[in-house]
C-alpha positions, 0 to 999 in steps of 0.5 A, spaced: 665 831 951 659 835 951 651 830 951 650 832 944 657 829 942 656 823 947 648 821 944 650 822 936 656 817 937 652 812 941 647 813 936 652 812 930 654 806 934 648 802 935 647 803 927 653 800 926 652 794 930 646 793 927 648 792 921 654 788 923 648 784 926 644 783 919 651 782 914 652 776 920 645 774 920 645 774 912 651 770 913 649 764 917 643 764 913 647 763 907 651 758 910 646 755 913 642 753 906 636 755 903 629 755 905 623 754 900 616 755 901 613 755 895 604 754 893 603 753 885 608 759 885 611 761 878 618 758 877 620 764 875 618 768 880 620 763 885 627 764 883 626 772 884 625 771 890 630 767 892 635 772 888 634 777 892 633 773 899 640 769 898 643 774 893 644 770 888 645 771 881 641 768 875 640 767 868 633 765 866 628 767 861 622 770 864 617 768 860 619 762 859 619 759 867 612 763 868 609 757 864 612 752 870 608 753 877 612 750 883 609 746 890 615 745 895 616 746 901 624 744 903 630 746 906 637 745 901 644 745 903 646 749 897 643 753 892 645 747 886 641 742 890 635 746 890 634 748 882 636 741 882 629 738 885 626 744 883 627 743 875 627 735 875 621 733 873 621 740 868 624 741 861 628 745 863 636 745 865 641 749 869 649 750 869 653 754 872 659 758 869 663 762 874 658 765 880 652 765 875 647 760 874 644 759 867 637 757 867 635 754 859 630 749 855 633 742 856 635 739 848 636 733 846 643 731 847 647 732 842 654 729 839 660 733 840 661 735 833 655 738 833 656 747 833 653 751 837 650 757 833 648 764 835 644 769 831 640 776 832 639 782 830 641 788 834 635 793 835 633 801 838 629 799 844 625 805 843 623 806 835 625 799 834 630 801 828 636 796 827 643 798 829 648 796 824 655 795 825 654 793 833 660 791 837 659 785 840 663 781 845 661 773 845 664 769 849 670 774 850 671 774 843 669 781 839 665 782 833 660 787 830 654 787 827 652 788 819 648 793 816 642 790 818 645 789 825 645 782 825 651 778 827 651 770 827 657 766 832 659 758 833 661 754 839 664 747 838 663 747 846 660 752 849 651 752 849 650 758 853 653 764 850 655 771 854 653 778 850 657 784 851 653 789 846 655 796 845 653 801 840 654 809 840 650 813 843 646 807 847 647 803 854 652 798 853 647 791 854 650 786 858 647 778 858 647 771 857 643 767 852 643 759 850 644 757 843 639 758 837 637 764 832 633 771 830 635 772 837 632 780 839 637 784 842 634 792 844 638 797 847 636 803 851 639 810 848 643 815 852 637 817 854 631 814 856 624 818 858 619 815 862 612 818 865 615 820 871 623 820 871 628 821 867 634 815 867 640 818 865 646 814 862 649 822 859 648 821 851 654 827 850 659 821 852 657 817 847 658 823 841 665 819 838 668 813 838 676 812 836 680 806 834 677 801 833 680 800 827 686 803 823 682 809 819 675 808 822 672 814 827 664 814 828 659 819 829 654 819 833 648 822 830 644 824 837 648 828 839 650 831 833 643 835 834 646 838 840 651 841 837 650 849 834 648 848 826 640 848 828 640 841 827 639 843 819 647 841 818 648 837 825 651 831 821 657 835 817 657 841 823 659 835 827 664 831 821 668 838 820 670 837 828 673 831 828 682 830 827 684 829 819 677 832 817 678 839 814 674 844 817 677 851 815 675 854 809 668 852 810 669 847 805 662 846 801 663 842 795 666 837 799 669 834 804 678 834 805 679 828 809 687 827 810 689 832 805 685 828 799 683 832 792 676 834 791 672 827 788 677 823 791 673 822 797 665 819 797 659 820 801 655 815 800 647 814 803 643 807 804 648 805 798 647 811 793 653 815 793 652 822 793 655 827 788 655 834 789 655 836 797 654 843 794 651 848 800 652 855 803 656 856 808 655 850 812 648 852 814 644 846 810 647 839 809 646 834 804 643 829 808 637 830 813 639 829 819 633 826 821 635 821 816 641 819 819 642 813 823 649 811 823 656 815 821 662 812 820 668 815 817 673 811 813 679 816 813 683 811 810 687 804 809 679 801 809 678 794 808 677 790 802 670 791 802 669 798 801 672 801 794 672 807 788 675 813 791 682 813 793 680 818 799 676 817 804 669 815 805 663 817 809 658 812 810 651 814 813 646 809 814 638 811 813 633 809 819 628 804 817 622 808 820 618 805 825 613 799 825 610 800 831 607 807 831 606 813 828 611 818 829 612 825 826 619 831 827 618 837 826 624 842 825 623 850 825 628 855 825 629 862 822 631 860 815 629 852 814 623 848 815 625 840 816 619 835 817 619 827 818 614 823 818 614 815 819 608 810 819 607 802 819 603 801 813 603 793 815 606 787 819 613 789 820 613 794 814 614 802 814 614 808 810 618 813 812 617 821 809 621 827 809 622 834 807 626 840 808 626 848 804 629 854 806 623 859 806 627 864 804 634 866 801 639 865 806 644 871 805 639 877 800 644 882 797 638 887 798 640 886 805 647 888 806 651 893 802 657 890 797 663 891 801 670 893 798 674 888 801 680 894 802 675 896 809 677 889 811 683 886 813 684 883 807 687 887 801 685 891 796 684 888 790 678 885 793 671 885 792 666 882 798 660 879 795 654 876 799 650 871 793 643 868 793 641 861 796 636 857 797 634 849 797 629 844 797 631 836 799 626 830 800 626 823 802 622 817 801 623 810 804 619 803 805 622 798 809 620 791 812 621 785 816 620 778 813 617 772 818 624 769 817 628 775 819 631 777 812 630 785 812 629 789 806 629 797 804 627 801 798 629 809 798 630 815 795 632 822 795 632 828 791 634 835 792 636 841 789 639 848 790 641 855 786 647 859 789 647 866 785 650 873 785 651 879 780 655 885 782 658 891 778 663 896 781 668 901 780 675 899 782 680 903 782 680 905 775 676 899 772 668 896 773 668 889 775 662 886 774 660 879 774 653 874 774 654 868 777 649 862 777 649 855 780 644 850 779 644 843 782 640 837 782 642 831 786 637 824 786 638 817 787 633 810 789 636 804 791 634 798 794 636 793 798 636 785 799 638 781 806 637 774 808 639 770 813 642 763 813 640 760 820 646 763 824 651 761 819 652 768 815 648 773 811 648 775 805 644 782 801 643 784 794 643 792 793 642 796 787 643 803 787 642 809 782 644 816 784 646 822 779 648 830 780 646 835 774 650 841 775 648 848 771 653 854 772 653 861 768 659 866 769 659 871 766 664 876 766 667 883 765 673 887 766 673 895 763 677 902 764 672 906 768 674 913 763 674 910 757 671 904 756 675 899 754 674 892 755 681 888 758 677 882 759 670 879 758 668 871 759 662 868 758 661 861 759 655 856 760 657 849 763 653 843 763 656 837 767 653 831 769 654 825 772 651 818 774 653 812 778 649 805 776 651 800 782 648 792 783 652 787 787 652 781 791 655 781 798 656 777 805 659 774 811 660 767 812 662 765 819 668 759 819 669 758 826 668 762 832 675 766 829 674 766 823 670 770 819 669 770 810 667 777 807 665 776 799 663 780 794 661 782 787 658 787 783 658 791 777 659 800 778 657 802 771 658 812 771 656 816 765 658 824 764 655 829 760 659 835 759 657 841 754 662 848 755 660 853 750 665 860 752 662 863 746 668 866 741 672 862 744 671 854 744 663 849 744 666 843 748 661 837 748 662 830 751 658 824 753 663 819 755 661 812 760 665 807 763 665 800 767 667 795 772 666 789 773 668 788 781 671 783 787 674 782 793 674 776 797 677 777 805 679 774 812 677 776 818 682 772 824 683 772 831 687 768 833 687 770 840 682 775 844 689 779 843 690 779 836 685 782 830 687 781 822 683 782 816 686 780 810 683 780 802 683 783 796 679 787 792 679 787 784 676 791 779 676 790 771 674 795 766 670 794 761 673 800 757 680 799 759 681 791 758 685 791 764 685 788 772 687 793 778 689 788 784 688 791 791 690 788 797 688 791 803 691 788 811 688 791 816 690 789 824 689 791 831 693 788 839 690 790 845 693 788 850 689 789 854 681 793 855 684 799 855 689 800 850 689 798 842 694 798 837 691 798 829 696 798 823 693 798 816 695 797 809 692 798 801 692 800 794 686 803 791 684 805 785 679 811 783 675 811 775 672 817 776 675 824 776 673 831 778 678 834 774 681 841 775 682 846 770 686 851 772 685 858 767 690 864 767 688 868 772 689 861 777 682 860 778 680 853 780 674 850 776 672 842 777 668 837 772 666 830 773 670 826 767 671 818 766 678 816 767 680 813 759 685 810 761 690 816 756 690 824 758 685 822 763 688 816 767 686 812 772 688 814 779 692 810 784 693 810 791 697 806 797 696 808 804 700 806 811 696 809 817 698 806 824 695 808 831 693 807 838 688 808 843 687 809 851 680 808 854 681 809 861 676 813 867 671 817 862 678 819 858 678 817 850 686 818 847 688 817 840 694 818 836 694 817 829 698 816 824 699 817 816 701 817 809 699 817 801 702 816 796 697 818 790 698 817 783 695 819 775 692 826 778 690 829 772 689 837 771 688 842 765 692 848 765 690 854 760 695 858 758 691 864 753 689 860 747 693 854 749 690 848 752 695 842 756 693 836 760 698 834 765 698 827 769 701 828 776 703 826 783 701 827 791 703 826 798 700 827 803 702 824 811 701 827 818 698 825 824 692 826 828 692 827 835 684 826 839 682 827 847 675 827 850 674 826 857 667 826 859 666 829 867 659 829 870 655 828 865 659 833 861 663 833 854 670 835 852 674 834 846 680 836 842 683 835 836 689 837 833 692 835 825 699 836 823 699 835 816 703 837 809 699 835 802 704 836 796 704 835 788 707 835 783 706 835 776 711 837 769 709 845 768 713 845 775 718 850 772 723 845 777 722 838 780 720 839 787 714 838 790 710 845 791 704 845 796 697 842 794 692 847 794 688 843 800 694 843 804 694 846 811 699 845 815 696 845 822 688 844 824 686 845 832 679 844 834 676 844 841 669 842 843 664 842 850 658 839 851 654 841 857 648 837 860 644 841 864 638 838 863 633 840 861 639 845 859 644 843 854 650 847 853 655 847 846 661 851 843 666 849 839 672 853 836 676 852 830 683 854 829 686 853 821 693 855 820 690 857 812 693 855 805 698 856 801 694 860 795 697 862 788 692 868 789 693 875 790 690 873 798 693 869 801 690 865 808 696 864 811 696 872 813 689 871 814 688 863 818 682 861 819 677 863 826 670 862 828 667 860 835 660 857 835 655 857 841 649 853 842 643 852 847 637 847 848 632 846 854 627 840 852 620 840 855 619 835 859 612 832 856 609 826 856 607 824 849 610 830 845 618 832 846 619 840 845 626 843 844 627 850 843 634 853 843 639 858 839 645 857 835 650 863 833 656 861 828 661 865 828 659 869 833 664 874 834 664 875 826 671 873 824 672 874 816 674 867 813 676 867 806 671 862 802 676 859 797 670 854 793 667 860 791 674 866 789 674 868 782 680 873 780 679 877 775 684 882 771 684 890 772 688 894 769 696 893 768 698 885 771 693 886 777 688 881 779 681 882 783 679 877 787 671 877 788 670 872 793 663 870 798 665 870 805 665 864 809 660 863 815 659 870 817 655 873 824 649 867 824 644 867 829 638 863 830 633 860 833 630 854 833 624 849 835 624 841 834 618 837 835 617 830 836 611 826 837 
């Protein structure tokens, strides 16, 4: 053994000793009690100071024992008879629970019947916005927050409560706190910027949450930015990569989740349902993402409380705007311009502004060539069209704060696009022309109410009217190139209209510390407007409207900290139809343990408005909102079974899903020459989602994977078998990364789609679905203003996808059809700047 390995042992010795010396020293003293030698000292700084000598854990509130100053000089045996004199002659109390010693103000004593409540609400630490639908743990029994983010809790024994509050995207708050009311609870972000340092709790592992209950996924909407889109459709860019949700096709009309029909699935804003998510190739959303607070997605077997659709349901919360200061985010990119602004105008109240425009059209046929889509790899008896696109939006909302903590709101959106194309070539020996041109207009305004009842409940009064105004003209020609006789000619003017008028009262009421009463009861009034004028075919004209006055009334229970129930019933009564639609809904959870969750759920629903489809001769699919009568048009029926589990363990999220729904009174038109028919028909649909995500050193990576089958069935079948639905895909696999580099952050995703099973004359099953997306952002590390700059590439080896919302097919000569179809998400970089003060 040489010197120099002599000296580094000894050395490592010597430091070995020491620190047995200290650990030993800090055990005698501990034992031997505890010193106090204290001059007019804060109680509440004195018992720091004995914390961290004696490594001791308490509970108190800071301000409150800053009022008490202590004069002592005393040894104590145990740490007990040392706050025992230093709180005798205080109004203040101490108990200990566990290894824990909880400090609070000393009551009266109270009767043994008397209940211990517990309210708050839950806060964003930093912008001071509410967090709505917050897990809390109290006292080991779980719950969660309202929309509001308040929460209420009884004990018949227990005086102090222990917290356990996580939400999406934000450090999980762990605390213990004495009964009483309108408590605030701020949780601190994923990521938290201060002056000097940056205290890190990886935001991109807080991006999804799973199996909570049966059905339910949340989204959050921080991350979303992160991932490619540019932030202008981070919400649904985020949407269309999750397990159940349909990502290929590039669905902009609406959202496919588990195989439902277009309109059988609602997206709902603030409470205003939203018609109509018309864009272009995914590049703008109809929600600002600005404007997003939270996401949950109700796929299915949702509960009592929620109706009107017998599909799924998207519910996205508005943020309130800050009440402390002026702030301002400001989005540029190479195609849309996205601002917000936020400013108190008074105590506890703020407005909240925002705007979005693309300054130019997104695709312009000046800028590429029409393409025959025989120089494709589809067929061809295709002709590749590349439209007009542009869109503007705005939002607007106040919120406030009353003294007694009740929380109200008023917002507003409205937004507006046209989608457009004309084209004129020879194919083969025809000329195919056609103008197309779409125009949508969406708006809404609601208003909310909340008010609290001293622990016991809460209670809110929403109103909410919202409308879509859809205009479209197509118009069409087939002739011979030669001899200029026309084959085929159409021209229709549509003009379809839709509004959802809805007022309801609804609210919680906490029985026992296990149970919880939900209720609620309102009025959903629609009407539509449709004018068709096909000239020398038909004029069509219909105003039609429809009510129902609805109900539920539901029980939370656990009878274990194992065990979750949810029962009720929702009813609807139509005031045009004189009949009641009973739903019962069952909802269940088991958790054996932290890790693992098993949900079940049950439910019939029912669904009064349509988009009913119309189907022509040529097989093109058209869509329109309609009232269902009750008649041709009925009222849709649906149950839903769903049975899943989750594994939670080590940074890694496992869930499988099951599910099956079984839809009834599907209405559609079928056009055969001059003959016009309406049929009622029926769905199934089952399959299962698969989901894994394992965050690993601050880094992200999902994949999900639906196996699935929709099929239908209505009497024009030439046989009674069930045939493929049109939304039917039967595999979907998607897989995402996130990589935090920080300052850097790193995305890409990819998605698979087996394809459909198309009565066209191009068939995606020959053709799946591809497209790989990548993103890039470094943030700036100012002080008072955030600057992120980036880029983003959709489809960025540029695979040809078939957009079917937007395929038409049109007679050429002989029995041949031309399909005229606009691409969907092709080649689309950009680059991108987000400013945040």
């Amino acid at each position: 053994m040489n010197k120099w390995t002599f000296n580094k042992i000894s050395a490592l010795r010597k430091k070995y000793l020491i620190f047995l010396f200290f650990l030993f020293w800090g055990s005698v003293s501990h034992a031997q009690g505890i010193d106090i030698q204290a001059n007019n000292m804060a109680l509440n700084k004195l018992l720091i100071e004995i914390r961290d000598t004696y490594n001791l854990n308490l509970s108190f509130n800071d301000q409150d024992l800053a009022n008490y100053k202590i004069t002592l000089h005393q040894h104590f045996d145990t740490p007990g008879d040392a706050f025992l004199i230093l709180t005798q002659n205080l109004p203040i109390s101490f108990e200990k629970t566990g290894n824990v010693y909880l400090f609070y103000p000393r009551n009266k004593v109270e009767s043994p019947s008397v209940n211990y409540r517990l309210s708050g609400r839950i806060h964003d630490g930093e912008s001071g916005e509410s967090l709505p639908y917050t897990h809390i743990v109290i006292n080991q029994m779980g719950g969660i927050s309202d929309e509001q983010g308040n929460f209420n809790f009884t004990s018949a024994i227990d005086s102090m409560f222990h917290l356990k509050i996580s939400y999406l995207g934000y450090q999980k708050l762990d605390t213990i706190v004495s009964h009483g009311s309108n408590y605030r609870f701020d949780l601190s972000a994923g990521n938290v910027n201060l002056n000097e340092i940056i205290v890190t709790a990886n935001p991109i592992s807080y991006s999804q949450q799973v199996g909570t209950q049966a059905g339910l996924m949340r989204i959050n909407h921080k991350v979303a930015l992160l991932i490619p889109g540019s932030g202008d459709n981070s919400v649904f860019n985020l949407l269309r990569l999750q397990p159940g949700i349909m990502a290929a096709g590039d669905q902009s009309n609406d959202l496919i989740i588990w195989g439902s029909y277009a309109g059988q699935s609602q997206v709902n804003f603030d409470g205003m349902t939203l018609f109509g998510l018309k864009n272009y190739n995914d590049n703008i959303s109809a929600v600002n993402p600005y404007m997003a607070k939270d996401i949950r997605v109700h796929k299915g077997g949702f509960d009592a409380q929620l109706g009107e659709r017998v599909g799924g349901i998207v519910d996205i919360t508005g943020i309130d705007g800050s009440k402390q200061r002026s702030g301002m985010n400001f989005n540029l990119n190479n195609m849309t311009m996205n601002v917000l602004a936020t400013t108190p105008i008074g105590p506890e109240m703020s407005v909240v502004a925002a705007y979005r425009q693309t300054y130019y059209n997104l695709y312009s046929p000046n800028d590429v060539k029409w393409e025959d889509a025989s120089q494709t790899h589809f067929n061809g008896n295709s002709i590749l069209t590349n439209p007009d696109y542009n869109f503007r939006d705005g939002n607007l909302k106040f919120s406030g704060q009353t003294k007694k903590g009740n929380t109200y709101h008023i917002s507003s959106f409205w937004g507006q696009d046209h989608f457009s194309y004309s084209i004129e070539q020879a194919h083969q020996n025809t000329v195919i022309e056609q103008k197309l041109d779409e125009k949508n207009r969406r708006y809404g305004i609601g208003a909310k109410y909340t008010m609290l009842w001293e622990g016991k409940g809460s209670s809110s009064f929403n109103i909410a009217y919202s409308g879509l105004q859809a205009e479209v003209s197509d118009v069409q020609n087939s002739s011979q190139s030669m001899m200029g006789h026309s084959m085929h000619s159409k021209n229709e003017q549509t003009q379809n209209d839709i509004t959802e008028l809805k007022a309801h009262l609804s609210g919680n009421m906490r029985i026992s510390p296990r149970q919880v009463i939900d209720y609620g009861a309102g009025l959903i009034r629609n009407t539509t407007l449709l004018k068709d004028n096909m000239l020398a075919e038909s004029q069509l004209q219909n105003n039609e409207h429809g009510a129902q006055v609805m109900a539920y009334l539901q029980n939370r229970y656990s009878p274990t900290n194992q065990i979750d129930l949810s029962y009720g019933i929702r009813t609807d009564y139509s005031l045009e139809l004189k009949k009641i639609y009973l739903q019962p809904r069952l909802n269940m959870s088991f958790k054996p343990s932290s890790e693992v969750q098993f949900n079940a759920s049950w439910g019939l629903y029912n669904q009064f408005i349509v988009y009913d489809s119309e189907i022509d001769q040529y097989d093109n699919y058209r869509y329109r909102w309609m009232i269902s009568n009750g008649a041709d048009i009925p009222v849709i029926s649906s149950q839903h079974i769903i049975v899943g589990g989750v594994y939670r363990q080590n940074g890694i999220s496992f869930s499988v899903e099951g599910f099956y729904k079984n839809t009834q009174d599907i209405s559609r038109l079928v056009q055969n020459g001059t003959l016009n028919t309406r049929y009622q028909g029926k769905n199934k649909t089952k399959g299962i989602d698969v989901f894994l995500k394992k965050d690993y050193k601050g880094h992200a990576a999902w994949i999900s994977y639906s196996l699935s089958q929709s099929l239908e069935w209505f009497p024009y079948f030439q046989d009674t078998q069930y045939q493929n639905a049109l939304q039917d895909q039967l595999h979907e696999f998607k897989i995402s990364g996130l990589f935090n580099l920080s300052p850097f952050y790193l995305s890409a995703n990819y998605v698979y789609g087996s394809g459909y099973l198309q009565n066209t004359n191009i068939s995606s099953t020959d053709h799946p679905y591809k497209r790989f997306d990548v993103s890039g952002i470094y943030r700036f590390p100012l002080k008072n203003i955030k600057i992120e700059t980036g880029f983003s590439i959709l489809n960025l080896f540029n695979t040809k996808n078939i957009k079917y919302s937007n395929l038409t097919q049109i007679p050429d000569e002989g029995d041949e059809l031309v399909s005229i179809y606009s691409e969907a998400v092709p080649f689309t970089p950009s680059v991108f700047m987000n400013i945040t003060f």
